[in-house]
N, C-alpha and C positions, 0 to 999 in steps of 0.2 A: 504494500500500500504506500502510496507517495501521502505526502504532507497537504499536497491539493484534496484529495482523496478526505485524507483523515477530519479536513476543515469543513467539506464538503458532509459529510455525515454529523458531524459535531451540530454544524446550523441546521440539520433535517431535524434534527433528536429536539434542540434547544432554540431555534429562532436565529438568525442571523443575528441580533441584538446584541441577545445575552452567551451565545455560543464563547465568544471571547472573553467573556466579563467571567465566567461559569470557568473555562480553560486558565486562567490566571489566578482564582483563588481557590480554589478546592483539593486541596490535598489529598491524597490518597494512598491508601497503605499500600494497596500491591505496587505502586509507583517509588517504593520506599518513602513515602509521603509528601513525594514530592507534587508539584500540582500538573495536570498534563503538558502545561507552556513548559516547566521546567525541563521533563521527562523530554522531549521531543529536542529541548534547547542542548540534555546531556547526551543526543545521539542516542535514545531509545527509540528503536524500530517503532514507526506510528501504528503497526498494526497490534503490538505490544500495548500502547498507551490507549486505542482505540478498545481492544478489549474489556481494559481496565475501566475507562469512561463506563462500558457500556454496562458492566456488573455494577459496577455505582450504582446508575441509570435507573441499572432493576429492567434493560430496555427488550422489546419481544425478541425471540429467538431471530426470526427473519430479519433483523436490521443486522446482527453479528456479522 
């Protein structure tokens, strides 16, 4: 998954708005707690952090 990709799903799930606002402060544990901006800023694979988002989420199976 490219980072177009992972941004692209992020604003399907949360709103173009808040997709970024939600990406920069929400920490998370499987991310080492880190928030998704940071995870994707340390060179973690976006489909790695896209995961992670999506178990937060709680989101339907078919968006994974």
């Amino acid at each position: 998954m490219r980072h177009s990709e992972f941004w692209q799903r992020m604003e399907a799930a949360l709103g173009a708005a808040y997709a970024s606002s939600w990406a920069r402060q929400q920490a998370i544990g499987a991310l080492g707690g880190r928030t998704p901006v940071e995870a994707l800023e340390a060179g973690v694979d976006p489909q790695q952090v896209w995961r992670a988002v999506h178990a937060t989420l709680d989101l339907p199976a078919r968006e994974r």
